[in-house]
N, C-alpha and C positions, 0 to 999 in steps of 0.2 A: 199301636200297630204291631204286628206280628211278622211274621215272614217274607221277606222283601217289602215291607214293607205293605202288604197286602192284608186285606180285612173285607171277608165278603157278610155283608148284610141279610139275613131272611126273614120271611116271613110267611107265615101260614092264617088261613081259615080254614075253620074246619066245620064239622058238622056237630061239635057239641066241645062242653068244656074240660073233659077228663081226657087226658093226651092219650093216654096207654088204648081209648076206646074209639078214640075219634077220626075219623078221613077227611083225610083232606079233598076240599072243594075249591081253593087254590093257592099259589104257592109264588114267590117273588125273590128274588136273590139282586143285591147290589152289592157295588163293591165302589170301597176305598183304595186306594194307594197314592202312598206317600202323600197323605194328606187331606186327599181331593177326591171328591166321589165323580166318580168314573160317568159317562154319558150310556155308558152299555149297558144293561141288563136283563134280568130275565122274569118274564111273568105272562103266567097261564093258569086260565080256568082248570075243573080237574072233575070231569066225570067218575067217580069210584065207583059207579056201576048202581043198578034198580037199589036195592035197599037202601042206599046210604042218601041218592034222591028223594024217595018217600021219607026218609027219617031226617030232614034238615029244617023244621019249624024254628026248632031253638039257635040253630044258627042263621036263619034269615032275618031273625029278632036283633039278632048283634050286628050283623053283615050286610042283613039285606039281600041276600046273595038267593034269588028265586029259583024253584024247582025247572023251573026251564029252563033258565042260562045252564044249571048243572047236567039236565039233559043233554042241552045244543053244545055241550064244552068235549074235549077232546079228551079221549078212555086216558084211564089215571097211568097206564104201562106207557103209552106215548108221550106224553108230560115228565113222567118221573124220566123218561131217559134224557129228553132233554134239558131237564133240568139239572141232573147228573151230569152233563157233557158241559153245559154251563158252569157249573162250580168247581171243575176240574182242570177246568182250562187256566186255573189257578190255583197251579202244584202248589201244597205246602202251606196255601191260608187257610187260618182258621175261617172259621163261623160262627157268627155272634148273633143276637137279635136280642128283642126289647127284651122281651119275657123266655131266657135261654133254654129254662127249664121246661117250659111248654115244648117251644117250639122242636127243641133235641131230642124229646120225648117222642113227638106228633113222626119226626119227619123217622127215627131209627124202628118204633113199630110198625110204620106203614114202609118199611124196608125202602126208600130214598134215600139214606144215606148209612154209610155202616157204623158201627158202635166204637168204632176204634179213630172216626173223625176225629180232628182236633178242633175243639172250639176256645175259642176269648174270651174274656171277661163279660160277664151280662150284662148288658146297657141296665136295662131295670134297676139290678141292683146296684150297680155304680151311680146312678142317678140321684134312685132313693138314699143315702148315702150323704149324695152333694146336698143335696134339697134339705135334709134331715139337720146337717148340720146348720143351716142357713133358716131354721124352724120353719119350713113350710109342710112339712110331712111331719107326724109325730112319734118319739120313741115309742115302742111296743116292751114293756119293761118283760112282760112273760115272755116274749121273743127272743129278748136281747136286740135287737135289729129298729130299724128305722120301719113305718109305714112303706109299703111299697108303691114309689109314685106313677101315676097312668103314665100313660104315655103324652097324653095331653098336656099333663101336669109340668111331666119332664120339657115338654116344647114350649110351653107358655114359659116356662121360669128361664130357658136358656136363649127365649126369644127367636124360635123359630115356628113360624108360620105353619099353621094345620090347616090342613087339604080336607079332604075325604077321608073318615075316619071308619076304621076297620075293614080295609081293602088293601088287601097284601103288600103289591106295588106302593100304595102313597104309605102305607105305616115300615116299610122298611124303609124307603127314602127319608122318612121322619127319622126314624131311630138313626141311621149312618149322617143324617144332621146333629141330630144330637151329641149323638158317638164326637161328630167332629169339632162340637162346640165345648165340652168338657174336655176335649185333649189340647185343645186351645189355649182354653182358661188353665190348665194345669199347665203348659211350657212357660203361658205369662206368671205364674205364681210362684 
C-alpha cells in the first residue's frame, strides 16, 4: 500500500497495442485501502471520436469492444473528466495496474492523467516475479527477468476467480485481487 494506505487500480482498452498511439475506448479505476478493495469505482466506455471508431478491428479482436457501443459511448473529454475527479478524490494514491507500463503510457499521451502522477509497483511485474520463482513462468536469460505472466496466469496461480476477460472494470478488479493476494501471502511469510 501507499499513501494512507490507499492504491487505486486502472485499467484501459484501447484501440490498438502500442500505448504512445492508442485511444482509449474505455477506462476503469478501483481502489484499495488498507487492505480492502473498496465497493466504489469508476468505469466508462470512451468515444475518442470518428477515426479511432473506424480504426478498432484489432481491438474488438482482444476486447470485443464493437464499433457501436464506441459510437453510443460518451465523447472521450466527458469520461476523462470524470475519471479525473474519480481518481482525485484520493489525494496522494498512487496508481498501479496489471501492465503499469501500458497503461501509464496509454492514460499520460492521451492527456488523462499528468506525467508527474505517482504510481506503485506493477502488478505484472511483481507477479511475474512471484510466479517465476515458484517455476511457473520461465527465466528469459537475454532479459535478465522472469516471463511476464498474463493476467490470467497471475489469477489462476493466486486463486482468484476470472470474470470476463479484457474489459476494464473485471481486469482491474482482477488485478487489485491480485494485488491483494500477494501482499497477503507476503505479511504471512
Amino acid at each position: 500500500m501507499e499513501a494512507n494506505g490507499t492504491l487505486i487500480v486502472v485499467d484501459t482498452e484501447t484501440t490498438n497495442k502500442y500505448p504512445s498511439q492508442a485511444r482509449i475506448l474505455e477506462a476503469a479505476a478501483v481502489v484499495i485501502k488498507d487492505g480492502v478493495l473498496l465497493p466504489e469505482y469508476f468505469s466508462s466506455m470512451c468515444n475518442p471520436g470518428a477515426y479511432a471508431v473506424e480504426n478498432t478491428d484489432e481491438a474488438r479482436l482482444v476486447n470485443g469492444i464493437t464499433k457501436e457501443e464506441i459510437a453510443a459511448a460518451p465523447l472521450e473529454a466527458e469520461v476523462r473528466a470524470k475519471f479525473t475527479e474519480f481518481i482525485t478524490r484520493y489525494e496522494g494514491a498512487p496508481l498501479t495496474s496489471y501492465n503499469t507500463h501500458y497503461d501509464r503510457i496509454v492514460l499520460e499521451v492521451s492527456g488523462w492523467i499528468p506525467r508527474e502522477w505517482r504510481w506503485g509497483k506493477c502488478i505484472m511485474m511483481t507477479a511475474s516475479e512471484w510466479l517465476g520463482r515458484e517455476g511457473v513462468v520461465p527465466w528469459l536469460s537475454w532479459k535478465h527477468e522472469y516471463k511476464w505472466a498474463s493476467l490470467t496466469e497471475a489469477a489462476h496461480f493466486f486463486g482468484v476467480e476470472r470474470r470476463i476477460a479484457h474489459r476494464a472494470l473485471d481486469d482491474a478488479i482482477l488485478a487489485a485481487e491480485v494485488w491483494l493476494k500477494m501482499t497477503a501471502n507476503e505479511k504471512e511469510g
